[in-house]
N, C-alpha and C positions, 0 to 999 in steps of 0.2 A: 509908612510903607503901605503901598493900596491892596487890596485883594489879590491883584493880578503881578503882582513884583514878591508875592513869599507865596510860601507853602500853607495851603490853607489845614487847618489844624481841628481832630473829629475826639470825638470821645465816646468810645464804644461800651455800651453798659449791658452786661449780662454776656460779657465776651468770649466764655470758654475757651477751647484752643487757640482762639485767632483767625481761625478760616477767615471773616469778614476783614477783619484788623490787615490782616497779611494782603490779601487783593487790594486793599485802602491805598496800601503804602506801596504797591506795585505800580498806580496809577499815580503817582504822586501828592496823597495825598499825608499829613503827617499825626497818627495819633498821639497823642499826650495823657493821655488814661485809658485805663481797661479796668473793669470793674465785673466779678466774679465771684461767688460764695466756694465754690470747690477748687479746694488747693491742688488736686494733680493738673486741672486745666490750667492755673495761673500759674506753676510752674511749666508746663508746655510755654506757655503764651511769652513768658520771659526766658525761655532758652531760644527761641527764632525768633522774637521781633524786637523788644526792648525791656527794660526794668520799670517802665511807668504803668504795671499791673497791679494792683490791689488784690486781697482776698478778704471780702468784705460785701454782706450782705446789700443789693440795691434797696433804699428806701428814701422815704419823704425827706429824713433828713439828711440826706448825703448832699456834700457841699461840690460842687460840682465848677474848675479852673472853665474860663470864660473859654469858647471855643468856636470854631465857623459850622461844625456839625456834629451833631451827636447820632448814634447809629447802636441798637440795639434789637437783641429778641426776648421778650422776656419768654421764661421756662413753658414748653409747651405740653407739658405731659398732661396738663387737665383737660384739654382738648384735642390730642392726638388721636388719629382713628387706630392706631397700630394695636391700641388693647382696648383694657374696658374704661368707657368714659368715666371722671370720676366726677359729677355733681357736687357745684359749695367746693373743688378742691381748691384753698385760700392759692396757692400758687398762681391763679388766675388774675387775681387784685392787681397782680404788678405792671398786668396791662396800663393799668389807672395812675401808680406810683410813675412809669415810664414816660404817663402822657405830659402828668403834673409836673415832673421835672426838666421837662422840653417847655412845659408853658414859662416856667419861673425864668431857666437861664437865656430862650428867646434865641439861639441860636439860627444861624442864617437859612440851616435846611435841617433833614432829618427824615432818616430811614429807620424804618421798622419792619421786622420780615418774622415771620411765624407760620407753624403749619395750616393746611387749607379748615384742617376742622377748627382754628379760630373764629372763622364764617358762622359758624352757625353751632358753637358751643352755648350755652345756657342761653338757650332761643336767643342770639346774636348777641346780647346787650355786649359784649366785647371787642365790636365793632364799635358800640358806641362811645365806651370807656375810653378805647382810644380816639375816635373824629373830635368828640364835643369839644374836651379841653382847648385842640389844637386848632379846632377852626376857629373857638372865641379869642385864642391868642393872636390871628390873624394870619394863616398860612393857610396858605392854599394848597390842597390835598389830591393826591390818584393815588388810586386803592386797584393793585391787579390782583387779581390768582395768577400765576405764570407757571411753566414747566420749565424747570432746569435746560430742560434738551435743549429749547430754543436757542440757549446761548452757548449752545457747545460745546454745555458737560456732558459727559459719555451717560449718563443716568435719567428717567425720568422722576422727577423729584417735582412734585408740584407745590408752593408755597405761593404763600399772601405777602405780598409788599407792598408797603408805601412809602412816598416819597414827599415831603411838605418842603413849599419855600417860602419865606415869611415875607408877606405880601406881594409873590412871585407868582408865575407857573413855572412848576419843577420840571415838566415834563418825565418822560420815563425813557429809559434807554433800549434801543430798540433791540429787537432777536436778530441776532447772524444765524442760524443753522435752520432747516427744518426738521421737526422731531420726524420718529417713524418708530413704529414695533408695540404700541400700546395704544389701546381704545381711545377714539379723539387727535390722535397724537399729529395727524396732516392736515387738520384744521387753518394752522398759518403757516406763513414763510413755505409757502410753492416753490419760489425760484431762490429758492436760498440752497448752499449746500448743506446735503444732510449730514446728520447729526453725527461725531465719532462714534463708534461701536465700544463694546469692551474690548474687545482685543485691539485696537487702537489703541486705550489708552493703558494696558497691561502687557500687549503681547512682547513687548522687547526687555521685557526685565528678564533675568538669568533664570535657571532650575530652583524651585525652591529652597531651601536647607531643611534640614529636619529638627534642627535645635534650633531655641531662641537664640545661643549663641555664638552658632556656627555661621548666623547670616551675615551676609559683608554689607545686607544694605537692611538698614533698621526694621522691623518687623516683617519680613518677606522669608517666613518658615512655613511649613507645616507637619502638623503632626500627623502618623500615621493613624487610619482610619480599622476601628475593629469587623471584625467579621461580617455582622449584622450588617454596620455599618456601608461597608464596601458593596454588600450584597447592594442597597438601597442605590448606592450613587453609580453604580456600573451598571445598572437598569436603566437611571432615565438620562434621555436623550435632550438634545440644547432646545432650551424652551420648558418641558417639562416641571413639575410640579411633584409632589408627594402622594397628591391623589390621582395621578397618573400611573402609579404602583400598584400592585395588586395589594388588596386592604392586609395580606399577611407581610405585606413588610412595613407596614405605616408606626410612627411609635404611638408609643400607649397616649404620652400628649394627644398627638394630632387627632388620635380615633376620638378621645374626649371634645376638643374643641369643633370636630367636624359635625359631633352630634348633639352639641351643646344648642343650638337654637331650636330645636324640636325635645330636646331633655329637660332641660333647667327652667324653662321659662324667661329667663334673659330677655329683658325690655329691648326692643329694637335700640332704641337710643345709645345701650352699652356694650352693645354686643361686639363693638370695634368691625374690620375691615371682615371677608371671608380669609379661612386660615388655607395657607398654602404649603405650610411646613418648607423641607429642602427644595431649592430650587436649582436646577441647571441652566446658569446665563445663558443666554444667544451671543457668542461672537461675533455677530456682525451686526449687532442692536445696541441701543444701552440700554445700560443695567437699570432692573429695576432699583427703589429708593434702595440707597446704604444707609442699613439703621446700626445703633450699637451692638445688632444682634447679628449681621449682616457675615463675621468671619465662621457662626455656625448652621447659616442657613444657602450660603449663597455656594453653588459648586462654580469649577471650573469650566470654564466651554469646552474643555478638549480632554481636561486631567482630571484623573479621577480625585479629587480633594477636593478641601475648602476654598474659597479666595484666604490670602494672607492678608493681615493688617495692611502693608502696603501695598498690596493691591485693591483693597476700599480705600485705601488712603488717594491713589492715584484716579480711582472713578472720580472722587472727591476734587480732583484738580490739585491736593499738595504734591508739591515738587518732592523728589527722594531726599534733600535734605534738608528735610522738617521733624525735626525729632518729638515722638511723643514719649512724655513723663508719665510716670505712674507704673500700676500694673495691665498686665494683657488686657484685662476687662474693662480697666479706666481708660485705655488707647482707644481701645474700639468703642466705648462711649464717645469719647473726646472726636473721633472723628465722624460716628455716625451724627451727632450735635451741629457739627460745623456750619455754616453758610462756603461754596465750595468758591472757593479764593480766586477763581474764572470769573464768577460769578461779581464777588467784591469786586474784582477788578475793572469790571466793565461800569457796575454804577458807580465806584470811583469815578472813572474817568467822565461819564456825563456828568453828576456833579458839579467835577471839575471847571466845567464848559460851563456849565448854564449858571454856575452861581456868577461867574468872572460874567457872563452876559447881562446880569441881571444886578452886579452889584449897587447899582446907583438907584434903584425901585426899592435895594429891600430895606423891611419895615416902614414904608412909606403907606402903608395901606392899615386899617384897623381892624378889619373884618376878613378874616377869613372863608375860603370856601373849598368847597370840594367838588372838584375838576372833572373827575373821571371815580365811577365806581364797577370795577369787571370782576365780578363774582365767578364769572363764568365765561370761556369763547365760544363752548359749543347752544345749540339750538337748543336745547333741552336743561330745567333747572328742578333739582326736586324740592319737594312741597316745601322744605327748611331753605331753602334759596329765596323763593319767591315769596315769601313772608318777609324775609331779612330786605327784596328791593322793595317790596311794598312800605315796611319801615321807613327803610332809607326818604322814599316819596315823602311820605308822611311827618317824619321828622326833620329834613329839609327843604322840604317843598320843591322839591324840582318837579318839570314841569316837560320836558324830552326823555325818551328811552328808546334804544336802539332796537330792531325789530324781533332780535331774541332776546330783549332784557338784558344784557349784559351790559352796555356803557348808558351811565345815567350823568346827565352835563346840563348847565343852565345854558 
């Protein structure tokens, strides 16, 4: 049976909930493993999609059922900008575990998606961890930064993808929406329609409940907000921030972390993003990134409270009946983690296309390359960017760069 007469078959490694697994299999595409060190995400991941999930550390020796794509992130917390960087955190290695276990089983493509501070964690070399392997096993590579928004998730959420086809071009699958509401954000897609809002993709679910177990639709409560509290979120306005507050209602946190880069001495390199504390979404924008932390920082456009589980759940793109396993604070990990299942859905379906286009070239070729390198789409790269393309130059000898540095192609 050829390529294009079955269902081509992916193996998702470091697959938490599913978010990616779930858009896989919406697209037609059919996973046969999931692989996972945390047991509340592998039980999520086998209550909505199937029992072929493992709970089992990724490593060099994991033996791995022959398959047409493998699709993974390894854990991003040692590069994340969200806190403080951690330097040497071994967690970072499995970039290299991920690459090597694509190089062995040779699979036909293969996605790998991680946060943007991957770019230019331990001055890049994790960029490298991941190309070298993959391009000496012979595929050829595009490397994006991209914004969620583009493709139509209600959030801006910007992350690193790549796409390899084993002696192919994978191409990349293009943006439907244009972003708006966030610095950069109208850069592409002009004549595309913009992006859902959050109240798009929230506003038609019911009143909240007040108990976990009065809700009729899985995590869609909230709890009542204390005194202090309420003072804080009935103050700011959609858009708004914590330090838009007068500084006597800020919490003890935020006054510390506001005045930590003039206090502490905190190396620029670890100081993570600037702190925003409570934020009031814009209803008519998307949301900023939904992290695991996202059900006690993010308010309602309209209602004085938090967002509910499933209402991060739905910025995210999961459908209402996606059940998350665990406790409140594993859910909202498990969905802040996800790849948003819109998202999977869409590079499923190129995938799909271009492997069935391409099937008769692959592995035909011995040398891989790398296609496309976009670090960046705006005009401006800071100093840990332009190190990282001068790298890239230098390490693969290309020889073209687009006029703001961003696409580097032989």
């Amino acid at each position: 049976m050829s390529v294009k007469e079955r269902k081509m078959t992916v193996v998702d490694l470091f697959s938490g909930a599913g978010g990616l697994s779930l858009g896989l299999v919406q697209s037609g595409l059919q996973p046969i493993l999931a692989v996972d060190s945390w047991s509340a995400a592998i039980k999520t991941y086998t209550q909505n999609i199937d029992d072929h999930a493992v709970e089992e550390y990724v490593s060099r020796n994991l033996i791995l059922p022959k398959s047409d794509i493998i699709v993974g992130g390894p854990p991003c917390q040692g590069f994340s900008s969200a806190g403080l960087r951690r330097v040497g955190d071994k967690r970072n290695t499995l970039v290299t575990v991920f690459s090597e276990l694509i190089a062995d089983a040779m699979p036909k493509a293969f996605v790998f998606e991680n946060v943007e501070g991957f770019l230019t964690g331990e001055n890049s070399e994790y960029v490298f961890d991941l190309l070298t392997p993959l391009i000496e096993a012979g595929y050829y590579i595009r490397l994006k930064k991209v914004n969620a928004a583009n493709f139509g998730i209600p959030q801006h959420r910007k992350r690193v993808i790549a796409i390899g086809g084993l002696g192919f071009d994978p191409g990349f699958p293009e943006i439907t929406h244009r972003a708006f509401g966030a610095p950069g954000a109208t850069i592409l897609g002009k004549n595309l329609p913009p992006t859902p809002g959050v109240l798009d993709a929230i506003g038609d679910l019911p009143v909240s409940a007040k108990e976990v177990s009065s809700s009729p639709i899985q995590g869609h409560f909230s709890t009542a907000l204390d005194e202090d509290d309420l003072k804080r979120v009935s103050a700011l306005k959609e858009g708004q921030t914590m330090k838009d507050l007068p500084e006597s209602l800020w919490h003890d946190t935020f006054k510390k972390r506001a005045h930590r880069r003039v206090m502490d001495g905190t190396p620029t390199e670890r100081r993570g993003g600037a702190p925003a504390g409570i934020r009031r979404l814009n209803g008519g924008e998307p949301s900023k990134t939904i992290t695991g932390g996202a059900r006690s920082e993010f308010i309602h456009p309209s209602e004085n409270r938090y967002l509910t589980l499933r209402e991060c759940a739905r910025i995210q793109t999961f459908p209402d009946n996606f059940i998350f396993c665990g406790t409140l604070a594993e859910q909202g990990q498990q969905i802040g983690n996800a790849v948003p299942p819109r998202l999977g859905f869409l590079i499923g379906s190129h995938l799909k296309k271009i492997v069935q286009e391409n099937h008769k070239g692959i592995g035909t070729q011995t040398k891989g390359r790398l296609l496309e390198f976009t670090p960046t789409e705006s005009n401006g790269m800071s100093p840990a960017l332009k190190n990282l393309v001068h790298q890239i130059h230098v390490r693969f000898s290309y020889s073209k760069t687009s006029p703001n540095g961003g696409q580097i192609s032989i």
